[in-house]
C-alpha positions as CSV (number, residue, x, y, z in Angstrom):
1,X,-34.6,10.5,1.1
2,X,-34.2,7.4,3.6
3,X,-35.4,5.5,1.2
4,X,-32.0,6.6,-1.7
5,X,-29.5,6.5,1.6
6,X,-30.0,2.8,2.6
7,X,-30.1,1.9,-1.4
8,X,-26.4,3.9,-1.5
9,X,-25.7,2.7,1.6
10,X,-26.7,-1.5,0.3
11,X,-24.5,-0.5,-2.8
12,X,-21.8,0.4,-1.4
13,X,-21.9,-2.6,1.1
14,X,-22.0,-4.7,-1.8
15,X,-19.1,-3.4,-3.5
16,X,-16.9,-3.5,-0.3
17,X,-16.4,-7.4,-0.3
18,X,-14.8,-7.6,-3.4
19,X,-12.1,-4.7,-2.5
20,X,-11.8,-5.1,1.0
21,X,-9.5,-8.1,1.8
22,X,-7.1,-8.3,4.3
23,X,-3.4,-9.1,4.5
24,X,-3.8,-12.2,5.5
25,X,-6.5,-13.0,3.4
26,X,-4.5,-11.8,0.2
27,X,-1.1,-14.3,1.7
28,X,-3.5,-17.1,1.7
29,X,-4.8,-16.9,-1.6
30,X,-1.7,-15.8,-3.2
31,X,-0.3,-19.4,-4.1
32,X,-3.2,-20.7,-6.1
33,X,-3.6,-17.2,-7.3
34,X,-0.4,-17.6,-9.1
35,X,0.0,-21.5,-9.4
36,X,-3.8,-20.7,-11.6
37,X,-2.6,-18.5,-14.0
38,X,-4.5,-15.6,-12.5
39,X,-1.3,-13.4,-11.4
40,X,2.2,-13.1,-12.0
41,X,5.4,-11.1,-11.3
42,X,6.8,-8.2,-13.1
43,X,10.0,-6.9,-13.3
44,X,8.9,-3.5,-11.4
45,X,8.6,-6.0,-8.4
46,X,5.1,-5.8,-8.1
47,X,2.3,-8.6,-8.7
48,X,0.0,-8.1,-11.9
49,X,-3.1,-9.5,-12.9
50,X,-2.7,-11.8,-15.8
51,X,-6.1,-13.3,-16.2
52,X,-8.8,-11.2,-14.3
53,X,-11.2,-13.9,-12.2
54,X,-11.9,-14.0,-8.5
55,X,-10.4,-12.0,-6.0
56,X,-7.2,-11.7,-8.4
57,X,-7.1,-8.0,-8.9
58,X,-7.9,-7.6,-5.2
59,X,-5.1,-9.6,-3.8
60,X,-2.7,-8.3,-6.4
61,X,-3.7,-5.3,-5.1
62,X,-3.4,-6.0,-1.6
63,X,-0.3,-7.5,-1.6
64,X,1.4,-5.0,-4.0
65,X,0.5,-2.1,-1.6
66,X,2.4,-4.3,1.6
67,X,5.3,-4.4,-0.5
68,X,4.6,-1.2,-1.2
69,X,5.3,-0.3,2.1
70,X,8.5,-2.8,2.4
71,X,10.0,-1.4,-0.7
72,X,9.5,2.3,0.8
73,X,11.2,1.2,4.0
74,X,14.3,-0.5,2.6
75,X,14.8,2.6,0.4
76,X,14.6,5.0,3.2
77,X,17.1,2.7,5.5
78,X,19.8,2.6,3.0
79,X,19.3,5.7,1.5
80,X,18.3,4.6,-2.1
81,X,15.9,5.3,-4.7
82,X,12.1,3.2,-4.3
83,X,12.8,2.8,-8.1
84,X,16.0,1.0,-7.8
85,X,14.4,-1.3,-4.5
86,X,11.4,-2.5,-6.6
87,X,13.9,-3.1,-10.2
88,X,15.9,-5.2,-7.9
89,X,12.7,-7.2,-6.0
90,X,11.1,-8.0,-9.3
91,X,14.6,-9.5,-10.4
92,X,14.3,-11.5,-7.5
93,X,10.6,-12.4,-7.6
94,X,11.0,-13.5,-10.9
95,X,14.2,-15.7,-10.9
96,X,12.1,-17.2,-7.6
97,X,9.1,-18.0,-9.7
98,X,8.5,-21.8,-10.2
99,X,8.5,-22.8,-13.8
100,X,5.1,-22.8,-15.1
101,X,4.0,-19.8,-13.3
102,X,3.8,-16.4,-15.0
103,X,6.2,-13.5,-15.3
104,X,5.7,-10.6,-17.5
105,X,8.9,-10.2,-20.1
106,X,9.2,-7.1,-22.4
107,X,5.4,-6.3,-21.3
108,X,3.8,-9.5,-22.2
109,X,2.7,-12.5,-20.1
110,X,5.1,-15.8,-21.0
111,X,5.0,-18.9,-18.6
112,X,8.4,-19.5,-16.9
């Protein structure tokens, strides 16, 4: 019995390193996460993995849930819909994206 706990318990250890990354963590690596090709913005203002390697899917998702949280609280202060806060950040994200980079057009990957 204490034998399966600590092999569940080493498993799950081992799996929390690739999920668990902090804010700051995610910031950091964000840059060359995009300026490599591995992420990109979409027009639902959220950041999307565009070629899986790394810690991509885990700062994508990282970041995406702290804007997230942004997009919730601009709604709620000026009394609009999420929907409409995030359509209107991925506009922005996009148009702010260097050339080179990804965006995601029409549901496909194109460099900008």
């Amino acid at each position: 019995m204490k034998r399966a706990l600590s092999a569940g318990v080493l498993l799950l250890a081992l799996s929390l390193p690739a999920a668990a990354i902090s804010l700051e963590e995610a910031i950091a690596a964000l840059g060359s996460a995009k300026a490599s090709g591995q992420l990109g913005e979409q027009p639902d203002g959220y950041l999307g993995v565009v070629q899986p390697s790394g810690q991509a899917a885990a700062v994508a998702a990282r970041i995406n849930q702290a804007r997230q949280a942004e997009y919730q609280r601009v709604a709620g202060q000026n009394g609009i819909g999420l929907k409409a806060v995030e359509s209107l950040a991925g506009q922005k994200a996009i148009a702010r994206t260097p050339a080179g980079q990804y965006i995601q057009q029409g549901g496909r990957w194109v460099r900008k």
